[in-house]
C-alpha positions in Angstrom: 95.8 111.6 142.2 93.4 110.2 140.0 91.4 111.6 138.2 87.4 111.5 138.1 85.8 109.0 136.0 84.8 110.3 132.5 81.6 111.2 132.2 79.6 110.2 129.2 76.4 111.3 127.3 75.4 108.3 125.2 72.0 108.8 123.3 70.2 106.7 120.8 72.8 103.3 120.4 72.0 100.4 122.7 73.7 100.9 126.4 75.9 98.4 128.0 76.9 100.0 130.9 77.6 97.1 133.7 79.3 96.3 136.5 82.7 93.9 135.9 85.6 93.2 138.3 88.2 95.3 138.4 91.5 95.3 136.2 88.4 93.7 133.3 89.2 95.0 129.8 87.4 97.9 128.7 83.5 98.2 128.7 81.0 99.0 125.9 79.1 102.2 126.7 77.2 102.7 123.2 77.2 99.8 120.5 75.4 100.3 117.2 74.6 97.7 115.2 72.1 99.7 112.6 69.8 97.5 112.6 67.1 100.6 113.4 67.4 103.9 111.8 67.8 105.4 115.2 71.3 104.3 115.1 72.2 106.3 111.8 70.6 109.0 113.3 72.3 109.2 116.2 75.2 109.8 114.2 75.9 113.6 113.7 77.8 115.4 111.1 80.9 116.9 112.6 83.4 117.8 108.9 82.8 118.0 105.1 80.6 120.4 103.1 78.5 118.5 101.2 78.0 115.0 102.8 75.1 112.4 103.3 74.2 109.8 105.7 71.9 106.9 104.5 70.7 103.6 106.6 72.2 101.0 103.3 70.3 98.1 103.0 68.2 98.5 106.6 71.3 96.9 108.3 74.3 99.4 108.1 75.4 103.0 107.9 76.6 104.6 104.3 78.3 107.5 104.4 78.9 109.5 100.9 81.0 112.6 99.7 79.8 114.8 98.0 81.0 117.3 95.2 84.2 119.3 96.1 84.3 117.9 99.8 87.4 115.9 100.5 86.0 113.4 103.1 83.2 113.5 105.8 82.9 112.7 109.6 80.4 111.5 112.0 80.6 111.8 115.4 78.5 109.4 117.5 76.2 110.2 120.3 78.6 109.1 123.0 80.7 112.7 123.4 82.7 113.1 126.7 82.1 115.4 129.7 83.7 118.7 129.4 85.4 118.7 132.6 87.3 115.7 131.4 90.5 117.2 130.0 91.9 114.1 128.2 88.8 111.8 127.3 89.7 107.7 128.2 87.9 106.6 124.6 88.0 103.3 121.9 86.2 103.3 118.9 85.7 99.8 116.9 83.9 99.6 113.7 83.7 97.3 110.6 84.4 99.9 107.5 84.9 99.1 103.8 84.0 101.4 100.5 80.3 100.8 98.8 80.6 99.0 95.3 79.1 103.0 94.1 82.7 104.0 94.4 83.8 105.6 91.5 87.1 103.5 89.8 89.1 106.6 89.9 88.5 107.6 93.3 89.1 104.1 94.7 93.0 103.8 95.2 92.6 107.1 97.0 89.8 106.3 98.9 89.6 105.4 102.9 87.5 104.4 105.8 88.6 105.6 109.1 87.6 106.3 112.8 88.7 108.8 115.5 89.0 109.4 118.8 89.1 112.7 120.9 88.0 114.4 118.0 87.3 118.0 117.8 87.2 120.9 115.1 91.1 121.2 115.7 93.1 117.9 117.4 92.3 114.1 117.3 93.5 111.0 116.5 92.6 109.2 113.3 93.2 106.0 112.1 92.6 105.6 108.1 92.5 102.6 106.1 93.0 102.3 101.9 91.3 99.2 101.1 92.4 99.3 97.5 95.6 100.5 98.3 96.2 98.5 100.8 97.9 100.3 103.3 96.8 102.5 106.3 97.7 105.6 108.3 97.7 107.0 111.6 97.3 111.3 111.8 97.5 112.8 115.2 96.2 116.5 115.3 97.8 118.2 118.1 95.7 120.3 120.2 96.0 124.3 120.3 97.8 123.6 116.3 96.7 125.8 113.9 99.0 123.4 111.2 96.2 120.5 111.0 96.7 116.8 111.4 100.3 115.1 110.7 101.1 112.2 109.6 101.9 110.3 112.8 102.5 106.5 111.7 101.8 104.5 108.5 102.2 101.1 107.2 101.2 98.4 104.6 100.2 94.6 105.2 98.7 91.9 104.1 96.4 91.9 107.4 94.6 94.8 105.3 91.6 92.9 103.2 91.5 94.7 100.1 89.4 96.1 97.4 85.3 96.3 98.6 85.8 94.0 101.6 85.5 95.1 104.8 88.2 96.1 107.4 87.8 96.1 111.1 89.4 99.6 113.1 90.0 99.9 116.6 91.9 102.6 117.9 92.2 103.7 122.0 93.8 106.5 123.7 93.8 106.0 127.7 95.9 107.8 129.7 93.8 106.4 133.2 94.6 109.8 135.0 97.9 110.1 134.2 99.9 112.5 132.2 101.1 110.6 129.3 98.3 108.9 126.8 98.9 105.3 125.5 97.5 104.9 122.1 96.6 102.0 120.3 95.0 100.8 117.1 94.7 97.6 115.5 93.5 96.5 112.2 91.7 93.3 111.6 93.4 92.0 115.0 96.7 92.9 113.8 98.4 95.9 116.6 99.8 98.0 114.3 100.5 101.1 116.9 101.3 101.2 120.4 103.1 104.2 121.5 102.8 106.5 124.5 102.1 110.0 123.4 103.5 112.8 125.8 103.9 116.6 126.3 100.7 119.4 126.2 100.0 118.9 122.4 97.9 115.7 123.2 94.4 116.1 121.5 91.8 117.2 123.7 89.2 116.4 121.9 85.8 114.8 123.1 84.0 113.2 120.7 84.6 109.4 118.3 84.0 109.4 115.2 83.6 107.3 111.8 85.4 109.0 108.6 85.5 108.3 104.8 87.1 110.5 102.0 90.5 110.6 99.5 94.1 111.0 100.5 95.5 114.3 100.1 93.2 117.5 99.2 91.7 117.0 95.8 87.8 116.3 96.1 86.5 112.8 97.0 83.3 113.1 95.4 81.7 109.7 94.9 83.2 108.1 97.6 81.3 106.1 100.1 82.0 104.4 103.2 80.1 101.5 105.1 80.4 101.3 108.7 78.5 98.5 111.1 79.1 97.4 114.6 80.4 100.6 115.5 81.3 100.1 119.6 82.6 102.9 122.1 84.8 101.4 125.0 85.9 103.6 128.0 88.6 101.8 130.4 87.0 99.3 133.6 86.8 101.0 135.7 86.0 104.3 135.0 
């Protein structure tokens, strides 16, 4: 049987909830474009010690690490309805590093975004722009081990240094009991994969990311995101 449609709480982004025929690709529920600081503040602080959120240049959304934090998220206002056990979400979002970057931190450095996030599973998609290469981390839910590394990859589909990337990654399972998970990267599919088994994250919020590889602090390190869209499956 089918499951109910997710229910979502989308607050301060514009709302595109319409009708569309059915078998239509996904639809928008929340898209923010920053071009008000409503939209920065409807992102909320989910991970990192010492972070910041700033509306950069009236038409985007900066977000900056702070001393000995490794990297910071920020969970939109669109978070799924708890009696949805395996939230149908997409994130999209344009993401590069700020030119205040520090030169040593830069190679390290990522912009990322996340779906069925929560303080212990998720999916997260991260891109080095100076590194040029990008990674995929699945945290499994009920793990007490953290995120792994679930796929990685290089290409020259990745634009490099301060320009910007754009991230989509989806997880729909449409009632079922296996997820299919995608992401793509400026267009290019670099995962498709059905994900199986009770470990699939749980998690019910998307989320925009930016830090340094590995665990050392990421201090410095700023990432832009704009035209940040969640997508839920049509119908839902």
């Amino acid at each position: 049987m089918r499951k109910q449609p997710t229910a979502l709480i989308a607050l301060g982004a514009t709302l595109a909830l319409a009708a569309a025929p059915a078998q239509a690709g996904p639809v928008t529920v929340a898209f923010y474009a920053f071009s008000s600081q409503a939209d920065v503040l409807a992102f909320q602080k989910v991970l990192g010690a010492k972070c910041e959120r700033t509306w950069r240049q009236r038409k985007s959304m900066q977000v900056k690490v702070g001393a000995g934090t490794n990297h910071c998220a920020y969970r939109s206002s669109v978070v799924a309805d708890s009696s949805d056990v395996r939230a149908d979400t997409e994130i999209l979002a344009r993401g590069m590093l700020a030119g205040s970057t520090p030169g040593k931190q830069r190679k390290k450095a990522f912009v990322g975004v996340s779906v069925r996030s929560s303080e212990n599973s998720g999916y997260e998609l991260r891109v080095r722009p100076f590194a040029g290469n990008w990674q995929l981390f699945r945290d499994p839910r009920g793990s007490a081990s953290g995120p792994e590394l679930f796929r990685s990859g290089k290409g020259k589909f990745i634009r490099r240094g301060l320009k910007h990337n754009d991230l989509a990654l989806r997880a729909f399972d449409f009632g079922k009991e296996e997820t299919s998970l995608s992401a793509r990267i400026n267009g290019k599919l670099v995962v498709s994969v059905t994900d199986t088994g009770n470990s699939q994250p749980d998690g019910r919020r998307s989320v925009v990311t930016a830090g340094v590889k590995g665990a050392g602090s990421g201090s410095g390190v700023a990432g832009v995101f704009d035209n940040v869209s969640i997508r839920v499956p049509n119908p839902f």
